[in-house]
N, C-alpha and C positions, 0 to 999 in steps of 0.2 A: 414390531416396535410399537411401543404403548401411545407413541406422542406422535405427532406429526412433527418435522424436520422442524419450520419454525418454533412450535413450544419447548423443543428442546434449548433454546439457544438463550442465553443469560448474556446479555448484554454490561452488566454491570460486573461482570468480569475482570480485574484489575484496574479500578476507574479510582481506586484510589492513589495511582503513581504517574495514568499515561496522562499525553500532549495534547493540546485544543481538538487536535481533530481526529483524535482517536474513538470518541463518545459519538453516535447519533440514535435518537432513539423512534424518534419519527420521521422514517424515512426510506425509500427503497432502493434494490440495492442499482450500486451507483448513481443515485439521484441528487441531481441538480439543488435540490432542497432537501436540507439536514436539518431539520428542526428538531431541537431538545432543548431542554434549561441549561443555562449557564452556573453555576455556582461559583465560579470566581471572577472576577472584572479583573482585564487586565492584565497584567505579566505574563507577558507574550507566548510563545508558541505549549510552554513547559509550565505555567502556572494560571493558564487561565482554562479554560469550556468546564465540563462537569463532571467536578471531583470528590471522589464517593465520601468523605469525612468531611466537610462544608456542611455546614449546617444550614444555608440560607440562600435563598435563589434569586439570580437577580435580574434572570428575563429569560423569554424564549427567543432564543436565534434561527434566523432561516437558515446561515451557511456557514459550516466548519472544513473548511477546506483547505488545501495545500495554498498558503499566505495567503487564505482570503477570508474576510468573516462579515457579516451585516446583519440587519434587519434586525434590530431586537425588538422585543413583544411583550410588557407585564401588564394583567389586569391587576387593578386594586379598587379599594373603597375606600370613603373617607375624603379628607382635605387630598388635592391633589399634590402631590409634592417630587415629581417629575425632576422640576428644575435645582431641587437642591442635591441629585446628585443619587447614583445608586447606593450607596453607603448609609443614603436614609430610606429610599422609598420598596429597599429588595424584604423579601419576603420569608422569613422562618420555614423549616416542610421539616418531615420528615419520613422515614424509608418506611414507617410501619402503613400512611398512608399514601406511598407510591404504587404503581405498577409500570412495569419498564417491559416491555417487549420488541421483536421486532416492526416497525411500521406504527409502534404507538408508544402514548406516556400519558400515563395520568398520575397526578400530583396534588394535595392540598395542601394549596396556601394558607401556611398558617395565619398569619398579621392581617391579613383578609379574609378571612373564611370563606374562600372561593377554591373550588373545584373544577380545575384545570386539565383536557384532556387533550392531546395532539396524534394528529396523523398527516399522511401526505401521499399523493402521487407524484410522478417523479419533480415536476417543476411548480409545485402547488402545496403550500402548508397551510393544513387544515386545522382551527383550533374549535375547541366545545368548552365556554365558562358556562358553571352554575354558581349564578351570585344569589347573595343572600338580599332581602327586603332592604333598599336602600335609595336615597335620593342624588348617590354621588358613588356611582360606577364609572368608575373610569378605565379607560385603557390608551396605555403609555408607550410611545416610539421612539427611545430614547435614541435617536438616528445615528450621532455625531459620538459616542460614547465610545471608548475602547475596548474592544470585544476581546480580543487576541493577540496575534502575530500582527495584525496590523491595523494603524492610526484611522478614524476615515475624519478626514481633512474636507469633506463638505456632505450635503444633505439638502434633501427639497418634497417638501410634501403638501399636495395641492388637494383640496376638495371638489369635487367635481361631480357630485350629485349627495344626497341624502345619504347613500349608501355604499357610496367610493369615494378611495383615496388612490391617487397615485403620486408618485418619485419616484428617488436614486439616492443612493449612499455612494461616496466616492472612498477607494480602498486606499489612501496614500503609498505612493513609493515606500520599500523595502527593501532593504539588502540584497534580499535574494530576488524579488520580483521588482525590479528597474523602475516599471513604467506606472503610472498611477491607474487605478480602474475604476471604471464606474456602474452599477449594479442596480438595475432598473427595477420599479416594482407597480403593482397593481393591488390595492387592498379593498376586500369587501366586505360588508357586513351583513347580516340576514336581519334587522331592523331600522329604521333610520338613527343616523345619529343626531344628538338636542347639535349639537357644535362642534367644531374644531378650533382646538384651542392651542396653545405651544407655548414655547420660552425659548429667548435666545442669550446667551451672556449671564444665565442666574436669571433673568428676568422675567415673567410670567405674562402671557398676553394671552387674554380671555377668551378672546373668541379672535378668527380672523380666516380668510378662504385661502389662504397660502403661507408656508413660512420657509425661506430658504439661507443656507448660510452654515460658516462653522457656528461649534457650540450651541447647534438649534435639538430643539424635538419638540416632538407634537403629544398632543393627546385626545380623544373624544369620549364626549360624554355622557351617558346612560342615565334611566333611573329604572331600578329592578323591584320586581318582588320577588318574596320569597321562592327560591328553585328557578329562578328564571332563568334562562340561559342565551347568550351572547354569541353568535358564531361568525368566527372570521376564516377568511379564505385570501392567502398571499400566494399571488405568484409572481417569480423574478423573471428576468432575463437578463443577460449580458448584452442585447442589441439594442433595445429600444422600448419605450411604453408599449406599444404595439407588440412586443415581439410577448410582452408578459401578457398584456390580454389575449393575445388568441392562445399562449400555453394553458390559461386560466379555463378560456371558455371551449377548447377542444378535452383539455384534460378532467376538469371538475366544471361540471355548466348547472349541478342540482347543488341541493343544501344538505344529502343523506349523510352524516358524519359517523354513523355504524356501516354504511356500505362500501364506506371509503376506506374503513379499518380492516373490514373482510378481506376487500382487493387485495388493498396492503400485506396484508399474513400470505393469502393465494400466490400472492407473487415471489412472495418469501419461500413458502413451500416449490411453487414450481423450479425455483433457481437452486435453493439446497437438496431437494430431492437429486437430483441428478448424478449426488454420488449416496447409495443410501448404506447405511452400516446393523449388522443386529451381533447380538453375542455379548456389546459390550455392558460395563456397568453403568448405573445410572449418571455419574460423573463422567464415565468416559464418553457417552454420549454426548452429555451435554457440552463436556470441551470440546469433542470434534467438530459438532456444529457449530457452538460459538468461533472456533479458528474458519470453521468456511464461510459464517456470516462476516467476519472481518475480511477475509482477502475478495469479498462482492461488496462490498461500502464504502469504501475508502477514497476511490481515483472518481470522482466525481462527474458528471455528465457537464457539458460548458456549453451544447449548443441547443436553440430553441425544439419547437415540436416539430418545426418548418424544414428545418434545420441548416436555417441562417446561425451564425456563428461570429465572434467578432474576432478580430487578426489583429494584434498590437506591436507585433515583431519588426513595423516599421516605424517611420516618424511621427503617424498620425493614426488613430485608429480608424479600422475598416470592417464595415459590416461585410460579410461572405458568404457565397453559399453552398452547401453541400450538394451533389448530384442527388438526383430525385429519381427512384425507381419509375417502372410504368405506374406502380398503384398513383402514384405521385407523392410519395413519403419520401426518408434521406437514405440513402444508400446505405451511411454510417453513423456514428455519430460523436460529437467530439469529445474527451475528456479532458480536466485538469488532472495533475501528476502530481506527484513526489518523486524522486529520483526512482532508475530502474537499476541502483545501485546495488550488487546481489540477487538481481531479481530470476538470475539463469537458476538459481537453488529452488526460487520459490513460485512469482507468479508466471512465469514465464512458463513452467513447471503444470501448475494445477489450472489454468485456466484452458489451456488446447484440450486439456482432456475430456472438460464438459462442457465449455461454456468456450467454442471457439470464437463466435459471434464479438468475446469482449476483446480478442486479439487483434480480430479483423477492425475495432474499431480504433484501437491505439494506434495500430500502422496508418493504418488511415489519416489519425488525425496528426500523429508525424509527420507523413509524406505532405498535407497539406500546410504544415509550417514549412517543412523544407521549400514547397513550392513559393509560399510570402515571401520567406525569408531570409533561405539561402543554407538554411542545416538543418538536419534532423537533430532533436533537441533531446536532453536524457530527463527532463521531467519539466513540461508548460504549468504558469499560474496565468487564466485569466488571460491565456494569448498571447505573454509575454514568453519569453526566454527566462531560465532560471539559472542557467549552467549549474544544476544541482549538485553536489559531490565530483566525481571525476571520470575521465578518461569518457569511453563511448561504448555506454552502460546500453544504449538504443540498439546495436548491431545483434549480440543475443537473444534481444526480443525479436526481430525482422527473421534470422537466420531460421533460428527453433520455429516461425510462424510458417517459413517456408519447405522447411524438409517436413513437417508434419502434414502439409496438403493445405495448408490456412493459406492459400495463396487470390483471393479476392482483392488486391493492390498491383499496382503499378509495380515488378520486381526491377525490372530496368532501371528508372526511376530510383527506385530503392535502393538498387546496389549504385550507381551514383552518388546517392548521398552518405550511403554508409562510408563509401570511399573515400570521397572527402573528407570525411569525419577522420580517417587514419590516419592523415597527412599532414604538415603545418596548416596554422589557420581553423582548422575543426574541433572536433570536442577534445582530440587528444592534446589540442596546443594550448586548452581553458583548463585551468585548476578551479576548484571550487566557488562558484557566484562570480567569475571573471567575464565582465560586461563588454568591455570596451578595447580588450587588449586579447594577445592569444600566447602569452609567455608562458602561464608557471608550469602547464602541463610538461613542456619542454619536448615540444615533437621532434624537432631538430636534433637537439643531442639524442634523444631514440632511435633515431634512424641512422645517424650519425657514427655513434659509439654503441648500440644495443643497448643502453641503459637512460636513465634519465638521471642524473645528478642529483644530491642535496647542493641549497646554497642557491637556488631561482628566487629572482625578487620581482615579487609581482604582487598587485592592489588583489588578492584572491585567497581563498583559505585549502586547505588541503593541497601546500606544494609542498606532496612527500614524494619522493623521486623513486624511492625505493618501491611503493604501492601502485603508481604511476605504470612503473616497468613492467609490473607484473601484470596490472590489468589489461593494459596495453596488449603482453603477449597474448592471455589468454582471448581478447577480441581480435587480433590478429589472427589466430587459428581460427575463430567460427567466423571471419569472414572469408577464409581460406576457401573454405565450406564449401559457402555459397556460388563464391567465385568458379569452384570445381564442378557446383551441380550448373551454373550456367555458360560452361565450357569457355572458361576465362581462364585459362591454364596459365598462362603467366603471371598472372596477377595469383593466382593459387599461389604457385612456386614461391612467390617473391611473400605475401605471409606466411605462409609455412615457414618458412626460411625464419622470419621476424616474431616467429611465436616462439623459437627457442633464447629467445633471447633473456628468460630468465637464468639462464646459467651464467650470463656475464655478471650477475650479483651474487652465486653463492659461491662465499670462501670456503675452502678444505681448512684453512687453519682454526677459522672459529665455529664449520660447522655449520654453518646459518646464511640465510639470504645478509648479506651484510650491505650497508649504505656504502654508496661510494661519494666521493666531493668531487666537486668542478676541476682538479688538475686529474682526476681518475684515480685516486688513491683511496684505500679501505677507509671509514669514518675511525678514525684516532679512540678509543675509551667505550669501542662498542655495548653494548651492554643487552640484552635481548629484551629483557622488564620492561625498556625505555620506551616511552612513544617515540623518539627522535625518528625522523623520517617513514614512520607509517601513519598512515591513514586510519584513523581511531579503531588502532590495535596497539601490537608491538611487534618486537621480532620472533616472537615464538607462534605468534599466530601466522605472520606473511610465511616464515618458513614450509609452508605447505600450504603455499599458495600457485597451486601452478596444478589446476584442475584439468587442463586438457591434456598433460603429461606425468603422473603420477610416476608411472615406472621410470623415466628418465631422471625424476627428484630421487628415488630409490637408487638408481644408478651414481649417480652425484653422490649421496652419503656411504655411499659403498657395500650396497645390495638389499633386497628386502627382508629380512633380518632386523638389521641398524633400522631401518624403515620403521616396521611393527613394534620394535622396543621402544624407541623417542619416543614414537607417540602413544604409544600405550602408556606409560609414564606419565605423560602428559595427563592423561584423561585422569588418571589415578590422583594427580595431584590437584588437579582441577573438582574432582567430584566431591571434595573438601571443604569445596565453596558453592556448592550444586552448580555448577557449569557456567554459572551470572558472576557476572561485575558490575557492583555500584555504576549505577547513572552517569556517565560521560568520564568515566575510567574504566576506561574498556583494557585499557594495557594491564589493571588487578590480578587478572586470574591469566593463567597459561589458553586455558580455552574459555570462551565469551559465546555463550550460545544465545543472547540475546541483542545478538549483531550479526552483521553481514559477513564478516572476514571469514568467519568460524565455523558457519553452518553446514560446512561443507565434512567437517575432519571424522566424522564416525563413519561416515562409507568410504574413506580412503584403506579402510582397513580391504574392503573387495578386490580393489584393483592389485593387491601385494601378497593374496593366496592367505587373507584372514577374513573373513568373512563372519566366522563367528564373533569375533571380536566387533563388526561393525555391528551385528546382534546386541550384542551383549553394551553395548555405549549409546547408540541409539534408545535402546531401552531405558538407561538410566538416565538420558539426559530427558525422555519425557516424563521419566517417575518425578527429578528431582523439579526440571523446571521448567515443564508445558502441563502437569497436572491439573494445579491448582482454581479451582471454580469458586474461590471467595474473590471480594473488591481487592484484593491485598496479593496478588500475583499472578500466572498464568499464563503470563506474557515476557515479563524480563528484557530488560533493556530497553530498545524502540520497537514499537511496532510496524512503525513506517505505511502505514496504508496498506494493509494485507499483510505486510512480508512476514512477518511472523506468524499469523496463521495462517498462511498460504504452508509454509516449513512446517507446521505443528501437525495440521490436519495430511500432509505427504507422510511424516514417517506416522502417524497413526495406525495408515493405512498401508506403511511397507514399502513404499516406493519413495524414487530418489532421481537425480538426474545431475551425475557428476560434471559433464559438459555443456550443461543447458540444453541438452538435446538438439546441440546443431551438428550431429553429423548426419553424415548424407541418409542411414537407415538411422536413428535414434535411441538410446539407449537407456532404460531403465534399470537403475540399481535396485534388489531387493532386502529388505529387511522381514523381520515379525514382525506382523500387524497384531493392534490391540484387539482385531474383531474375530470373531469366527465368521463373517463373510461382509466383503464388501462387493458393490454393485454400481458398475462407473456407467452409466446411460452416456455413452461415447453419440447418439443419435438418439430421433427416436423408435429407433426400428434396432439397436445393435447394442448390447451392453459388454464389456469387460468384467469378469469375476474374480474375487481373488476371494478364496476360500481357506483355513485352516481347519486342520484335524489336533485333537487336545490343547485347546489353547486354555491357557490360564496364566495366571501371574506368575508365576513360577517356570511355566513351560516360555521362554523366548526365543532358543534357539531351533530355526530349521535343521532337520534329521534327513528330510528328504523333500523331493520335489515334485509337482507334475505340469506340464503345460499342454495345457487342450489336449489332455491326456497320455500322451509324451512323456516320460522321463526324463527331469529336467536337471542337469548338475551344474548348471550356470547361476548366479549369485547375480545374476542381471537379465535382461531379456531384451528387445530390439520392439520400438514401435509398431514393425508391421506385424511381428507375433500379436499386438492388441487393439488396432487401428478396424479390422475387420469384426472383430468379437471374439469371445474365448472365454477360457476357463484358466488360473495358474490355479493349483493346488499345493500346500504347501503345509507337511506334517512336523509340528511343533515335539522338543521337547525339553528336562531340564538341565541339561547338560549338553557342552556343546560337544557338534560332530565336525571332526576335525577335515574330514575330508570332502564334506559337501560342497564344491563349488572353489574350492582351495589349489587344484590343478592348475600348473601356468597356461594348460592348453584350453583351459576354462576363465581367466581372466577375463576381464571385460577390457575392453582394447582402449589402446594411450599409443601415443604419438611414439614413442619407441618400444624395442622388446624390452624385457625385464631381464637382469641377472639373476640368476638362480642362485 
């Protein structure tokens, strides 16, 4: 490979479409500090951070994070005009004079003639201005301003030497994040400042050692000569002053802002290295690694270097701390989330495989809410509870963490809470962002009747009963799982039992997982197209939604046959619209591969003795829409913090994981991979190979097989075949071989036999 992992990676990859915190440019992965430009103020989660067709920048931000956002950062020259608002004082740029990489960003401002360069370690943003000859350098903390998804409702910035500034930004309550937060900082400079100046309410105060309050920012003042350069250094915390200076002065304690960019890249490299690819084209490099640099960025770090952490899942907030190994470091370390909604397809998927370290740290910091607070949560903002999306998205991740050998957590513990979670009161009894109540989920009627109702009225969004039911089952089965490898056989028995419970919604008359209502009657004017009771799908998508039993869906429609036709059709009619649906019309197209529901339908073709077919869709859905390496797609739909390219960069490389890999040995589904060989550093002493013979764009379908030399007619493979190291081998060509892997006595296993 010509590049090292990080030069491959294009960050500016569909930055024309995605969400606040889909963009960071300086920053590593999963760091606490996301520092990049902002190019829009404001409109919330879907119209503001930095979006590639803006023409004008209106500060550097420390944190784009799942509902969190602060610290913004503009230099300029000139009259200071701070307090009249970003709409006056943001800044013109443009792409010919950017550079965007991983771990950096350099940018000139145009309306200033300043050259603007950022980088960071994990809890520490580093900036480098070259201002021009001037008596009115300024740099701007517009604190109290609307960054994103949320308001910050106070600020406070004190002077406290020549050359420090410290405060907080408070993040106000959210929809989705309850509780209000507050976000600590430390700022330094590498010259003294003339003053500290600010404005509160529009009004301008010259000079002053403190200014605190809504409606405030600050600003300090310079005078430059020509090339001079300005360097600041911010670090956050979510504990305390303290908790940001000692991240500040263990993390970054010199002023080398080229040594800091190095790290930066090295880190980058060490973390994408670990799965490396050659063979492919210069695009397909560069998307693969840009999909792996997004599912390592996204889920954000929340606890110090100490790794004290703060807990807000009760009435008051609480500093905490993590267990300290012998070195005296933190055992783990916490993150913030976005839901784990789907995430048994993607991260759940690709992070065990190279980077177990980030799973151990998730459960971890699960288990340590559950211990505050009383549940294990499906995605934390800031220490809060978020009841993200639905049902108990967290159990997939716990499961697949533990049949895979990630077991570094408390499992006792863990199946505890997961347990809870299945019952009234847990996450299956919260519908979307339900805070305070445990209705719309509708555990009771799940247990009750096997299904969940339309017709729940609860202060929550996503009460779809129909989508409820099915997630429900398929978490019911991977805790089945667990409960079986911890010799909990009754409690096995009793989900097992409750994972079939997607068949009490599909009708034989219409064919489809059908809604039912509160007296248990079929929904009246069904319609498939409808969103009406799915969870941003429709009914053509939940219809094959019952991932741990594929062959018993098969069974229901009346053999695998009926099975492989619907949905081969399906795809056909789908590929019409390249496999996307418009932005928050997910129900447009029959399949939606820029969502969660969906991700799952081209390797359903393995489990029903088509195999080539899952070939052959797979393929097309990355030609038509994971390809693309301009600002203007690539991604499709949400990205959700990884999920997408966690998905993109799996079938790149051929591999899949139709049950989340919670059963007791794990199982990987295969597809063609776009490389002639990939290289999974499983340790660092042991790699996994996946290798092809005649690959090209033409050649997609496997012809034949080999594993760790073996003869392999299986269409899937088992963890422990790759847990140690090995070799699959897998000879490509352009026509499919109908009998590779298509044997019912070669299917990859489902909760019931198949009909033949």
């Amino acid at each position: 490979m010509s590049k090292s992992p990080a030069q491959w990676v294009n960050p500016l990859i569909d930055t024309a479409n995605r969400r606040f915190f889909f963009f960071s440019s300086a920053s590593r992965p999963f760091g606490m500090v996301n520092l990049s430009p902002d190019t829009a103020a404001g409109g919330g989660a879907w119209e503001a951070g930095y979006r590639y067709d803006n023409h004008t920048i209106c500060w550097f931000s420390h944190i784009h994070g799942w509902q969190i956002s602060g610290i913004p950062v503009l230099p300029t020259t000139g009259p200071m005009r701070g307090h009249e608002g970003v709409g006056v004082y943001k800044s013109a740029f443009n792409h010919d004079n950017e550079t965007v990489q991983p771990g950096y960003h350099q940018v000139h401002l145009t309306d200033y003639n300043i050259n603007a360069e950022l980088t960071a370690t994990d809890r520490v943003g580093f900036h480098r201005y070259t201002f021009p000859k001037t008596d009115d350098a300024n740099i701007l903390f517009d604190l109290t301003t609307t960054i994103g998804p949320s308001d910050i409702s106070d600020a406070s910035i004190e002077k406290v030497s020549d050359t420090e500034l410290v405060g907080y930004v408070v993040n106000a309550p959210t929809r989705r994040r309850p509780k209000a937060l507050k976000i600590y900082f430390v700022a330094q400079f590498d010259r003294p400042i003339k003053n500290l100046g600010g404005w509160r309410d529009g009004k301008v105060i010259e000079s002053t050692e403190k200014i605190e309050g809504p409606n405030t920012g600050a600003f300090v003042h310079f005078t430059t000569n020509e090339n001079d350069t300005v360097q600041l250094k911010v670090a956050i915390s979510y504990c305390d002053i303290d908790g940001a200076r000692n991240n500040l002065n263990t993390e970054l304690p010199h002023w080398n802002f080229d040594q800091v960019r190095q790290e930066a890249t090295d880190t980058w490299n060490q973390y994408l290295g670990r799965i490396e690819v050659e063979g492919g084209s210069d695009a397909q490099n560069t998307k693969f690694y840009t999909d792996l640099y997004h599912a390592l960025l996204g889920r954000r770090r929340v606890s110090d270097r100490d790794g004290r952490y703060i807990d807000n899942t009760g009435d008051t907030s609480t500093i905490r701390q993590i267990p300290l190994n012998e070195n005296n470091t933190p055992q783990y370390e916490h993150h913030n989330s976005d839901a784990f909604w789907g995430a048994q397809w993607t991260l759940n998927v690709l992070w065990p495989l190279a980077w177990p370290e980030i799973t151990h740290n998730f459960c971890n910091t699960f288990l340590d809410m559950y211990q505050n607070g009383g549940l294990i949560p499906r995605g934390p903002s800031g220490g809060n509870y978020t009841f993200v999306m639905t049902s108990a998205t967290s159990t997939p991740l716990f499961v697949s963490a533990y049949q895979k050998g990630i077991r570094s957590f408390d499992i006792e513990k863990a199946y505890e809470g997961l347990r809870k979670n299945h019952f009234p009161g847990g996450l299956m009894s919260k519908a979307g962002y339900e805070h305070d109540t445990a209705i719309g989920g509708g555990a009771e009627y799940y247990i009750e009747r096997g299904y969940v109702p339309m017709g729940i009225k609860a202060y929550a969004f996503h009460c779809d009963g129909p989508s409820q039911t099915l997630e429900n089952a398929f978490q019911d089965w991977c805790l089945a799982q667990l409960a079986q490898a911890l010799g909990k056989t009754e409690d096995a028995d009793l989900f097992l039992k409750r994972a079939l419970n997607y068949k009490n919604l599909y009708n034989p008359d219409t064919q489809f997982m059908h809604p039912r209502t509160m007296d248990g009657e079929w929904l009246a004017g069904f319609n498939p197209v409808k969103a009406d009771g799915w969870n941003e799908g429709n009914g053509w998508h939940y219809l094959w939604w019952v991932p741990q039993d594929p062959t018993g869906l098969a069974n229901l429609m009346g053999g695998r046959d009926i099975f492989i036709k619907r949905l081969n059709e399906q795809f056909e009619i789908a590929a019409e619209k390249d496999f996307i649906a418009p932005h928050a019309k997910h129900q447009e197209n029959v399949i939606e591969y820029g969502n969660q529901p969906c991700t799952h339908f081209a390797h359903l073709f393995n489990y029903v003795g088509a195999p080539w077919l899952a070939q052959k869709w797979a393929h097309a859905v990355m030609k038509a829409a994971k390809s693309d390496i301009t600002p203007y797609g690539g991604f499709g739909g949400d990205e959700d913090q990884g999920m997408m390219g966690s998905l993109n960069a799996l079938m790149a490389i051929g591999l899949f994981a139709m049950r989340g890999g919670c059963e007791a040995d794990p199982v990987y589904d295969i597809t063609a991979p776009l490389f002639d060989r990939i290289t999974i550093h499983l340790t660092p002493e042991s790699t996994f190979t996946i290798e092809t013979q005649n690959n090209s764009p033409e050649n997609i379908y496997i012809q034949s097989a080999t594993l760790n030399g073996q003869p392999h007619n299986r269409a899937w493979f088992r963890h422990s075949d790759l847990v140690n190291g090995g070799t699959l081998t897998l000879v490509l060509g352009a026509e499919p071989n109908t009998n590779w892997g298509s044997q019912l006595e070669n299917l990859p296993p489902s909760m019931s036999e198949i009909i033949a």
